[in-house]
N, C-alpha and C positions, 0 to 999 in steps of 0.2 A: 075535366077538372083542372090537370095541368095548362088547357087554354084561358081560364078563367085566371089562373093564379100568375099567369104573363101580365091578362090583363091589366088587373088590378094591382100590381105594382109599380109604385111610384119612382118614375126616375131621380135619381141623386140630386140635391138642391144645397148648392154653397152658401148654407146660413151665415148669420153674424156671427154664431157664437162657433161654428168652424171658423172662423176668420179668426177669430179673438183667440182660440185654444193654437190656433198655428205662429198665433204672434208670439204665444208667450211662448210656446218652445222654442221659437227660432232665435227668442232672448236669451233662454237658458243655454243653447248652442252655444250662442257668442262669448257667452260666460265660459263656457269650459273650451271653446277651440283657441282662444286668447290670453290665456293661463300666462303663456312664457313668449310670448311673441315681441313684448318691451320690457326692456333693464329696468332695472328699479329706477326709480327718479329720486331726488333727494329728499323726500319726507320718509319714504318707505325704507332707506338704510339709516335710518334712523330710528325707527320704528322697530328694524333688527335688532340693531343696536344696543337699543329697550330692552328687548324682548330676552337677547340673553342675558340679562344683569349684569353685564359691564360696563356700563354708561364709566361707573363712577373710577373704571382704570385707564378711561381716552384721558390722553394727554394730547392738546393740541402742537403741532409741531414747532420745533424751536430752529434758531437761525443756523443748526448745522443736519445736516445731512442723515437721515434715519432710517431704517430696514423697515421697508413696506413692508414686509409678512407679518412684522411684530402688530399690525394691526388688523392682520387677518383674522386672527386667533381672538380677540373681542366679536367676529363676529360667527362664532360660534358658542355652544353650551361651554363652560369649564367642568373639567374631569372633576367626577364626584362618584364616591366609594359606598358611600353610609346616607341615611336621611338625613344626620345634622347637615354635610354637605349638600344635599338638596335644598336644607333650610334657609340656608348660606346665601343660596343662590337667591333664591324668592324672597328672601331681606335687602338682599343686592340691588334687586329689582324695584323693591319698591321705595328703597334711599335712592335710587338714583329718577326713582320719578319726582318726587319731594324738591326733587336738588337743583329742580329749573325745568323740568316737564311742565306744562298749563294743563297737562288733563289727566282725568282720572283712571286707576289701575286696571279697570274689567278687559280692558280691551288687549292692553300688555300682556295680564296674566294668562287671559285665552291663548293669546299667540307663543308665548312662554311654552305652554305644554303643548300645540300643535307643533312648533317646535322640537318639544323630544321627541314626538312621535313622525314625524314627516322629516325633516331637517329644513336645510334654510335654502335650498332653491328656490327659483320664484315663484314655480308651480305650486310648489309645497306652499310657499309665505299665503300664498295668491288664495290658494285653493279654500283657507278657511271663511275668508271673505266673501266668496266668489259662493257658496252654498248658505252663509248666513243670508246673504241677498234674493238665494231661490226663497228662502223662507219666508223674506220679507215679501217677496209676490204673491205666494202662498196668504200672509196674515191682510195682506191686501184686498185680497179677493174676498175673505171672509167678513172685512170692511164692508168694501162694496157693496156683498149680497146685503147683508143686517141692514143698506140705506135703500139700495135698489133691488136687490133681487138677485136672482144667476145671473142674468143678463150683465147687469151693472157690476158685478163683482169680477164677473170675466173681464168686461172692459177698464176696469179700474186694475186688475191684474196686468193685462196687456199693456197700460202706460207705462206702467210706472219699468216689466219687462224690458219695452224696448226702447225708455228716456235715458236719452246718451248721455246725460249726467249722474244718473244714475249708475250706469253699465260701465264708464270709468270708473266710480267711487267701487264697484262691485269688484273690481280686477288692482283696485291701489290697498296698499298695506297700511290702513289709516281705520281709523274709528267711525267714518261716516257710515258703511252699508249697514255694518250693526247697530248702529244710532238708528237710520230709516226702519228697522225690525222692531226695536223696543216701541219706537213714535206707533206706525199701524198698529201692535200687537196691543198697547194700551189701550187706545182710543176703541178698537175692536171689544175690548174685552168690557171697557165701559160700558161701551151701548147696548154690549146682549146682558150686562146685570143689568140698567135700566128698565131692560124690556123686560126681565122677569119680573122686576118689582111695579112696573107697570099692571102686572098681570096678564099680561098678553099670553094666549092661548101655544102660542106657534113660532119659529122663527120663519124667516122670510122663505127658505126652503120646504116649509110645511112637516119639517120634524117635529114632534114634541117637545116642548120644552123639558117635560122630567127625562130627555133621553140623556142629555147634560146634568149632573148635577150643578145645583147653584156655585156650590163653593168652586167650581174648577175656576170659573170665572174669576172671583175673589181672587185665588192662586194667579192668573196667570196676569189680572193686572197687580196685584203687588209686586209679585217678583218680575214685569218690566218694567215698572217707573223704577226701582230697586237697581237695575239693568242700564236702565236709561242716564239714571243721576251716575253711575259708576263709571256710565261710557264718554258723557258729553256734560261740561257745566251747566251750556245754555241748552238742556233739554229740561230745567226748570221754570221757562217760558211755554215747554208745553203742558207741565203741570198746571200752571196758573188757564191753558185753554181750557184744559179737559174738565178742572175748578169749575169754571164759566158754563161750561155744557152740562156739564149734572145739576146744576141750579136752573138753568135754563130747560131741559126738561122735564127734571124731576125737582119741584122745589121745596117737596116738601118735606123731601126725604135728605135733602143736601147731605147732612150731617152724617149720614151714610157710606154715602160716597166719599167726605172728605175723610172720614174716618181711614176707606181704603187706601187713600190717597198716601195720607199721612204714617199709615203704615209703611208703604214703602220708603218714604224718607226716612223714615226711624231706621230701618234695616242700611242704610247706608251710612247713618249717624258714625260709627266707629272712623271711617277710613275720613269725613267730614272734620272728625274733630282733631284727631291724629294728622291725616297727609295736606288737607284743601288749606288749613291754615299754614302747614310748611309754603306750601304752592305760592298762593297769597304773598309771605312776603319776600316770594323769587319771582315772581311775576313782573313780567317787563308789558306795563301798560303804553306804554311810550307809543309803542307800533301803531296805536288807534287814535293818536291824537288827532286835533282839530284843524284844519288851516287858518289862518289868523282871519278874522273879517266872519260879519254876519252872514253878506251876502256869500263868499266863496262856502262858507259850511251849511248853506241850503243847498246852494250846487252841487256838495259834495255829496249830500245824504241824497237828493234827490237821482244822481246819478249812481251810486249805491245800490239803492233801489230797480234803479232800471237794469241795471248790469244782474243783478242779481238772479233777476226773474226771467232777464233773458239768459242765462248761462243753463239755470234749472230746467227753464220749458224749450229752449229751444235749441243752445249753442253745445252744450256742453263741455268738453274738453278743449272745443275747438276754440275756447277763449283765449285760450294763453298763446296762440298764435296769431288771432287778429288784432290790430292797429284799436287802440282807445274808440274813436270814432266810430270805427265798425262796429266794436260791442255796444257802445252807449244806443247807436241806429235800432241794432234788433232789439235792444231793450225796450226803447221807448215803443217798437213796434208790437212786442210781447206784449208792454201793458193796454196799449190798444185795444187789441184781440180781448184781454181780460176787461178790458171796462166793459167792450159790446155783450161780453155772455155774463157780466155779473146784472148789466141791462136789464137784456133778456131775460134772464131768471128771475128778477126784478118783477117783470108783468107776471110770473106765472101765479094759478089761482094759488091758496093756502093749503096745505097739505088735513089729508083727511084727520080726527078726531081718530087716535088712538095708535098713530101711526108716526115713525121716526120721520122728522120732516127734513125731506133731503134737502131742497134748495137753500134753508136756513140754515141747515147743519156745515151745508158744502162751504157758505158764506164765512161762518167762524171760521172754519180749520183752516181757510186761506188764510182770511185778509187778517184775524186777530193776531196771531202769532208774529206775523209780519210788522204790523203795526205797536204792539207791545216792545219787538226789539228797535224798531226804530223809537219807539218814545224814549227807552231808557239812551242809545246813543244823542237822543238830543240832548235829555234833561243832564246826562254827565260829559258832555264834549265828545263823546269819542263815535269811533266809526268800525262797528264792527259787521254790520250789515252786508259792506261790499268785502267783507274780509278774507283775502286767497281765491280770488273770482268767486266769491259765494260759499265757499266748502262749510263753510260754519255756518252758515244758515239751512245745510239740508234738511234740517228737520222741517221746515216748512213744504215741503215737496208734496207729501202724501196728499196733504190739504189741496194744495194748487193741482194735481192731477184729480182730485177726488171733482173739485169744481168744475174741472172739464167734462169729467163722468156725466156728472147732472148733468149741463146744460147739454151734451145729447141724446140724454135720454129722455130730458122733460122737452127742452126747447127746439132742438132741434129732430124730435120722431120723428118726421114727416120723410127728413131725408138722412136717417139716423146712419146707415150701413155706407152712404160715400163719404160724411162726413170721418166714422170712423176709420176710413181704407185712407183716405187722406193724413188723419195724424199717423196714422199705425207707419204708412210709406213714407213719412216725413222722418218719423224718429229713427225709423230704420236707416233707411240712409244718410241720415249724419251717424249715426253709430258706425256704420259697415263703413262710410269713406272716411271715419277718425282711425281707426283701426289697419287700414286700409293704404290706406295715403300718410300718413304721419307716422314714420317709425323715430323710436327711442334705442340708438345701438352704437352712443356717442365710447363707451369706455370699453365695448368688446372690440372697435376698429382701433382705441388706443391700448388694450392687449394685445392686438391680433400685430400691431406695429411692432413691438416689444419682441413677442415671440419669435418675430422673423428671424431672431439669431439670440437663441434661448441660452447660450453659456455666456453672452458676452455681455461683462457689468456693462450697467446702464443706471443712471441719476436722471431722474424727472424733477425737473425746475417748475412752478409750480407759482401762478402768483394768488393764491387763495389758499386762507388758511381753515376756510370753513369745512366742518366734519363731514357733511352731506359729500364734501367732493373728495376730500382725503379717503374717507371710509368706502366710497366706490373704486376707488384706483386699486382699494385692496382686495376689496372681492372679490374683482374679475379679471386682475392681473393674478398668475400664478404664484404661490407664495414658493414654489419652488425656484426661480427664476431671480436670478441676483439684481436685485431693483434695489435701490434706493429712493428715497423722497427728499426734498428742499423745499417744503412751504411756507412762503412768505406771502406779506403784503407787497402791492407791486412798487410801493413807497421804497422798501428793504429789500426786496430781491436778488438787483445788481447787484449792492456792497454784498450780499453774504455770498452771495456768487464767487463772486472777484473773491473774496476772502478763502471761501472752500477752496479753491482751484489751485491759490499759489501755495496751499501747506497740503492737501491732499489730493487734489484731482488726479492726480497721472494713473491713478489706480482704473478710472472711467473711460471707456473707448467709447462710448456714445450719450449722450444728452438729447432729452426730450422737455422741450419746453414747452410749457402749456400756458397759453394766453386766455381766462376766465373772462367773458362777458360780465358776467354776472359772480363777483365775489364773493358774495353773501354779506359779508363780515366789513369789506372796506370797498373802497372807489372803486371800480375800472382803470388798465393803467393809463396815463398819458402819453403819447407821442414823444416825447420828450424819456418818459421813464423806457418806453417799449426800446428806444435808439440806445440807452445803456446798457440795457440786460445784452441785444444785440453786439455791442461792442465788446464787451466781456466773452461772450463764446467765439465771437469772429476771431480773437486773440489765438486762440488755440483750438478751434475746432471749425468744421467747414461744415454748411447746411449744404443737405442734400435728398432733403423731403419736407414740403410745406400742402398742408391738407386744413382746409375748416370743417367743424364737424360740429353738426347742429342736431336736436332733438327735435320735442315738442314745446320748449318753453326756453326762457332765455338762460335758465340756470343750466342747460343741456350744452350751450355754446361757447366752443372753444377754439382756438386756433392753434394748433399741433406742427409744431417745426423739430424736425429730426438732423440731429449734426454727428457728424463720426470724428474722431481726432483726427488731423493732418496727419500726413506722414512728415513733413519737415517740422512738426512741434511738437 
């Protein structure tokens, strides 16, 4: 008997769907062993910022000299005793979103309270993001199955897992990962009320359907278009898809589904009529406009477009480090690839009588959504398509991976399992070599410089008045450590320089001066401005450490020159 039971057992066989369950943990990995590996970048302490309701006490810095700790202390909770104090706060928060934030409060509030309860590390900042993101794999997969099956759900899980645009957005302190959670969890929740009211027997798993009651469905898409609208303006371009698909499969029931639709916009109504209209007229549309000329704003949406898709499917983070050229190349390379499998999917036969038709379904969730934002950029001038390398368009994502889904499940089965070991090794390694190879640790080397001699004042010269860079020098410079700041434009620098120096300098034995690539707020300096500020310290202090210190993007880059007084001045 025990010869028989050797016999008849089968040796271990590395299926797809082991393939697919290894990928996504090894996404989930990346997500939690990357937590605190890069400093915040400038949207994310801002995003602090936000989050503990003092937006509305920054003061940006004036032409004399100021106590960096005083703006450490914003970016922490303020002491509060009672609930009206908590009240305080969370009114704080949301006048200072009103007060020139463009987006809406769900995302703030959430981090607000992970906040009390974690504090503001980056792990901690990082950490809520980074588990909203396993969720969205999770509501992915349940996509998946509802169009394809296990199979297809696993593999629709696994992209989205290991797409390095994604898996930055999953580790940045920004509203995109839970943006991608509410998009899948809707459109999921859609299509299994569909299939009830279809009357289909079974979900694609072969559960019963009364194992689900109907209504959980109802529940979980209201309350994420509900989610959705509170997290991202332009997640009301996926409302108008998901519009399109319930009429498209169910059309006779539309009024059903818009009903549900419509509910969730109702439930956002309040902060809509209250905060979106403060938003509105602080809203600085300037940033989307058009370049002059017909021909140059085809070029520009067309390149838009390419940049876009290739940042999503392919680049990910690694955009803000390549030259124009390069990203527009794998753009147009990206949509390539998509034209061949929308092709393909193109010949495949019609999906059976009674059944969600995935190659139609995969075709809207891409190309609609995409196409509806570029029609509204045409028809009003602006360009928000290629906006922030794409970050504003993530909502299209799920769509553009789900289309990959199909086409190798329908078009390509024959050679289903290399095609998938191909994307799955592709997306992983640009993830692992962005992570990898690109560190972000521009303001802990300009602490790490400071503390080398932790009692002795020190003024950081400063030609950027933008908050993103002011509010990092506070974080990660000790607030115990006698700093001061001087931020100016690099226009204004010198004079306040020269001006601070001959009525209070003598107090400062060292000066650190920071050269910003990237202002934010004004030019870069001149050659000309760079040789005065120069002239001014040369007067009385001697350089005697010059370091560039670069990140992942240009706002990361700086040039760090370190001067000590003379002894003869």
């Amino acid at each position: 008997m025990n010869q028989s039971r050797i016999v008849n057992k089968q040796p271990f066989r590395l299926s797809l769907e082991h393939l697919l369950i290894a990928a996504i943990a090894i996404g989930i990995m990346l997500r939690l062993i990357n937590l605190g590996t890069r400093e915040f970048w400038y949207d994310e302490i801002l995003s602090l910022l936000l989050s503990t309701g003092k937006k509305l006490a920054y003061q940006s810095p004036e032409d004399t000299p100021v106590i960096l700790a005083n703006y450490t202390f914003l970016l922490k909770l303020p002491a509060e005793t009672t609930i009206q104090d908590t009240l305080k706060t969370l009114i704080s928060l949301l006048r200072g979103l009103v007060g020139g934030e463009p987006h809406p409060p769900l995302f703030f509030l959430s981090q607000h309270f992970w906040l009390r309860l974690f504090g503001n590390s980056e792990i901690a900042m990082r950490s809520l993001n980074a588990l909203l993101s396993i969720a969205a794999v999770g509501c992915t997969y349940g996509l998946g199955k509802t169009i394809l099956g296990h199979r297809g759900g696993l593999l629709l899980a696994a992209l989205l897992a290991t797409n390095p645009f994604y898996l930055f957005h999953s580790l940045n302190v920004r509203m995109y990962a839970p943006l991608v959670l509410w998009i899948a969890l809707s459109t999921w929740a859609l299509l299994q009320r569909i299939k009830i009211l279809l009357n289909q027997k079974s979900y694609n798993s072969g559960m019963p359907a009364k194992k689900i009651p109907i209504f959980f469905w109802d529940i979980l898409l209201i309350a994420s278009v509900t989610a959705g609208i509170l997290t991202f303006y332009l997640y009301i371009y996926w409302i108008i898809t998901l519009a399109i698909i319930a009429i498209y499969l169910d059309r006779c029931r539309w009024w059903q589904h818009a009903f549900r639709l419509a509910a969730g916009i109702l439930l956002s109504l309040p902060w809509i009529l209250w905060g979106t209209r403060q938003q509105l007229r602080n809203a600085d549309f300037q940033r989307f406009n058009a370049p002059a000329g017909l021909i140059a704003g085809i070029v520009q949406h067309f390149q838009d477009v390419a940049q876009t898709l290739g940042t999503h499917l392919l680049l990910g983070d690694w955009v803000t480090s390549l030259p124009p050229a390069s990203r527009l190349i794998a753009g147009v390379g990206v949509m390539g690839v998509l034209a061949a499998v929308i092709a393909s999917l193109w010949r495949q036969p019609r999906q059976e009588r009674g059944k969600i038709p995935a190659v139609q379904l995969s075709l809207l969730l891409s190309l609609l959504p995409l196409l509806l934002a570029l029609a509204v950029d045409i028809v009003t001038g602006k360009f928000t398509v290629g906006f922030g390398w794409g970050r504003s368009m993530i909502w299209i994502l799920p769509g553009c991976l789900l289309l990959l889904a199909v086409w190798v499940e329908k078009a390509a089965s024959h050679w289903c399992k290399p095609a998938v070991a191909v994307l799955l090794l592709l997306y992983l390694s640009v993830s692992i070599g962005d992570y990898s190879l690109r560190q972000r640790w521009v303001f802990h080397k300009i602490a790490d410089v400071i503390a080398q001699q932790p009692t002795t004042p020190t003024l950081i010269a400063m030609d950027s008045q933008a908050w993103g860079h002011v509010m990092r020098l506070a974080y990660y410079i000790s607030p115990a450590l006698p700093v001061n700041l001087l931020a100016q434009e690099s226009t204004q620098l010198a004079n306040a320089l020269e001006k601070f120096l001959k009525s209070d300098g003598s107090r400062y034995s060292r000066i650190v001066w920071l050269e910003s690539a990237m202002p934010v707020w004004s030019k870069p300096a001149t050659e000309a401005e760079r040789q005065q500020v120069q002239q001014v310290l040369n007067s009385r202090f001697q350089l005697i450490q010059q370091q560039s210190l670069s990140g992942t993007m240009d706002l990361d880059e700086f040039k760090l020159s370190l001067y000590t007084r003379s002894a003869d001045r």
